[in-house]
N, CA, C and O atoms as a GROMACS GRO file, in nm:
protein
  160
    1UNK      N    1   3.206   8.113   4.065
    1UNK     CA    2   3.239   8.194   4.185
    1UNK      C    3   3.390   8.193   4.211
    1UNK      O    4   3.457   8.090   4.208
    2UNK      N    5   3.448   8.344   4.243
    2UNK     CA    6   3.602   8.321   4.312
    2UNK      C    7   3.609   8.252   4.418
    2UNK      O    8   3.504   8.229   4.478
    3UNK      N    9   3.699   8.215   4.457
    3UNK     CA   10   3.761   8.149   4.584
    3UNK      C   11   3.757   8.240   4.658
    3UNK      O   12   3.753   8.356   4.616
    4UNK      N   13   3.758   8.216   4.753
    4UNK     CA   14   3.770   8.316   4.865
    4UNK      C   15   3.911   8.388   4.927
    4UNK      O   16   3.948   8.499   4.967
    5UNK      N   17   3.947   8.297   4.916
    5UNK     CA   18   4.170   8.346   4.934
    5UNK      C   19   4.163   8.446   4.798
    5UNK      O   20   4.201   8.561   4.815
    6UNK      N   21   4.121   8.409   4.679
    6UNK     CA   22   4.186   8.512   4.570
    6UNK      C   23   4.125   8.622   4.614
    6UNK      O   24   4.199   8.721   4.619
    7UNK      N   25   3.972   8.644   4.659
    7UNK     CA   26   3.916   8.749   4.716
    7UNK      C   27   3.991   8.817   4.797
    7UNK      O   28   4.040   8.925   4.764
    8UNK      N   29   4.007   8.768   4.899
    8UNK     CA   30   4.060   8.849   5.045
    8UNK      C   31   4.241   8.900   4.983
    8UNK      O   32   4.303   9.000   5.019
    9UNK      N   33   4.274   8.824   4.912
    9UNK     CA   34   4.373   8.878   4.846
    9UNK      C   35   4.427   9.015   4.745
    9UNK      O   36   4.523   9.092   4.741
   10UNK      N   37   4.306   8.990   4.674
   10UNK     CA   38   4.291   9.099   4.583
   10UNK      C   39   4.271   9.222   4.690
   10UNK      O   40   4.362   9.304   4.707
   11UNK      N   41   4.144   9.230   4.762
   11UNK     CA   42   4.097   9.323   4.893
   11UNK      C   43   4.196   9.377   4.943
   11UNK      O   44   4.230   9.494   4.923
   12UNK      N   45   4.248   9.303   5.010
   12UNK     CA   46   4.400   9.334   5.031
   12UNK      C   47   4.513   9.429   5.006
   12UNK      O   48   4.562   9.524   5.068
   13UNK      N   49   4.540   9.362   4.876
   13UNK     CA   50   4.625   9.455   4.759
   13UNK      C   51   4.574   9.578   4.732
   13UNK      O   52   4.650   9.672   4.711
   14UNK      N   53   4.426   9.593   4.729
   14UNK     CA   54   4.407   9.701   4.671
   14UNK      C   55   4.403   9.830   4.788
   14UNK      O   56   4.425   9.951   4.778
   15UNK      N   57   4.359   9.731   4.916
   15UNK     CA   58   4.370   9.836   5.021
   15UNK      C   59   4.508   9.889   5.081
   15UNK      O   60   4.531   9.994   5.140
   16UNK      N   61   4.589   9.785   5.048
   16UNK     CA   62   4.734   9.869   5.070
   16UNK      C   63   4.772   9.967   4.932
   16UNK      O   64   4.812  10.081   4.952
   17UNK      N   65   4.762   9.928   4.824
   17UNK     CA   66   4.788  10.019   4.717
   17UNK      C   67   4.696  10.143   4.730
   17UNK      O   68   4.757  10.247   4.706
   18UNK      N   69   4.538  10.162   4.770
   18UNK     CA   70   4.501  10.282   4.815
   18UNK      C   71   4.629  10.403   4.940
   18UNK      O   72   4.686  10.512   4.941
   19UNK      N   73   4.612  10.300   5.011
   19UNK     CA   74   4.703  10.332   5.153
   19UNK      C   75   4.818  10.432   5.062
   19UNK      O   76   4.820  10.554   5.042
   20UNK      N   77   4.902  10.333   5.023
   20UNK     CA   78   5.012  10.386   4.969
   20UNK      C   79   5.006  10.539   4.884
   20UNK      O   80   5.076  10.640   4.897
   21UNK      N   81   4.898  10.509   4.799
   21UNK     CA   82   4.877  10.636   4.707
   21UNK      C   83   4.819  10.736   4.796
   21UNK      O   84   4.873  10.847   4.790
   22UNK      N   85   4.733  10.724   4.869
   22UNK     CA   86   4.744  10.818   4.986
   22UNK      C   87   4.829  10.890   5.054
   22UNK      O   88   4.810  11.009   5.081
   23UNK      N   89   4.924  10.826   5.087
   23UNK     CA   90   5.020  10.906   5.175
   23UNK      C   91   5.107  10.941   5.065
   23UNK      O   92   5.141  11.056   5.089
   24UNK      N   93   5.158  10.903   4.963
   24UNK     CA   94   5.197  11.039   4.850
   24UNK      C   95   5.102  11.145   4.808
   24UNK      O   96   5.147  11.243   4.748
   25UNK      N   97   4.963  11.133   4.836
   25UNK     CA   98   4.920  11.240   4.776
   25UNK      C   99   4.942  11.311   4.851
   25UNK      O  100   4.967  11.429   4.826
   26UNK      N  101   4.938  11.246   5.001
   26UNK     CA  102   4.870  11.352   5.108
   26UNK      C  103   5.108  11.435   5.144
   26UNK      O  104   5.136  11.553   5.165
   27UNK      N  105   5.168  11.367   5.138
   27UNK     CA  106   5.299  11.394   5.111
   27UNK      C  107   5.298  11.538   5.034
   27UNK      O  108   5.317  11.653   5.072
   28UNK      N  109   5.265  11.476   4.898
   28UNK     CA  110   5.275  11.604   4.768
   28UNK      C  111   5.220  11.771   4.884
   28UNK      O  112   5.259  11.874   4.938
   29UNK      N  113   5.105  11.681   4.856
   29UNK     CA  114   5.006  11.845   4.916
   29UNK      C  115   5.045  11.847   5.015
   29UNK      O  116   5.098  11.956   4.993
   30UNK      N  117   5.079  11.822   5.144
   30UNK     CA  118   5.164  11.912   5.251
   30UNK      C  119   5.282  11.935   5.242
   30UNK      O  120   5.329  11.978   5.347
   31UNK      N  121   5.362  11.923   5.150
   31UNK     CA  122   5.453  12.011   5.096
   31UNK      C  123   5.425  12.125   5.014
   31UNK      O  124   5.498  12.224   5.014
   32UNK      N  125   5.302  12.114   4.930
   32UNK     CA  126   5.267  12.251   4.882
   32UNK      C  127   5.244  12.332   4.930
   32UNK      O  128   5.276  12.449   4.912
   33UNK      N  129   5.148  12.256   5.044
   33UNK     CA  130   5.068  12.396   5.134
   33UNK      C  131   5.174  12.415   5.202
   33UNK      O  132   5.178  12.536   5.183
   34UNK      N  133   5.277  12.391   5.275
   34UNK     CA  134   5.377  12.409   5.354
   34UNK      C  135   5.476  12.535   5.268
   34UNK      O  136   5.511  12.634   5.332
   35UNK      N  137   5.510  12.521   5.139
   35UNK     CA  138   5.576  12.636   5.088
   35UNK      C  139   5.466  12.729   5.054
   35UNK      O  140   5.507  12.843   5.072
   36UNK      N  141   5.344  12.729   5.014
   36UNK     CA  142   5.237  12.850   5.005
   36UNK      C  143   5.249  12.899   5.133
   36UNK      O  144   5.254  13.022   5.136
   37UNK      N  145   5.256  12.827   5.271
   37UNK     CA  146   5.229  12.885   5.425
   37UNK      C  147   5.361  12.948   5.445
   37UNK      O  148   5.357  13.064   5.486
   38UNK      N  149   5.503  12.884   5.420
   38UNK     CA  150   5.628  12.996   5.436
   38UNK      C  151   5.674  13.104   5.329
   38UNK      O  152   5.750  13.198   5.352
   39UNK      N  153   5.623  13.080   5.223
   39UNK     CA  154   5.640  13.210   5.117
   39UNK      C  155   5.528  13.294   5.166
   39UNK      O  156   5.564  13.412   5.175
   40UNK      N  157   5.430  13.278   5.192
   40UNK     CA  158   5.298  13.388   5.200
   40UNK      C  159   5.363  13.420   5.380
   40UNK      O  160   5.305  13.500   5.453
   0.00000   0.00000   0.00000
């Protein structure tokens, strides 16, 4: 069995590295839609 610290650790990491990649995606695409919404 893991330890429990390496657990909550890993959990962790991965929920801030989601976080992170999130707000670049979500970055990317409202800049796209933002020039599709002022060119159109």
């Amino acid at each position: 069995m893991p330890d429990g610290a390496k657990v909550s650790a890993g959990a962790s990491a991965v929920l801030i590295i989601s976080v992170l990649l999130f707000n670049l995606i979500a970055r990317y695409l409202g800049k796209k839609l933002q020039k599709k919404i002022t060119a159109g």
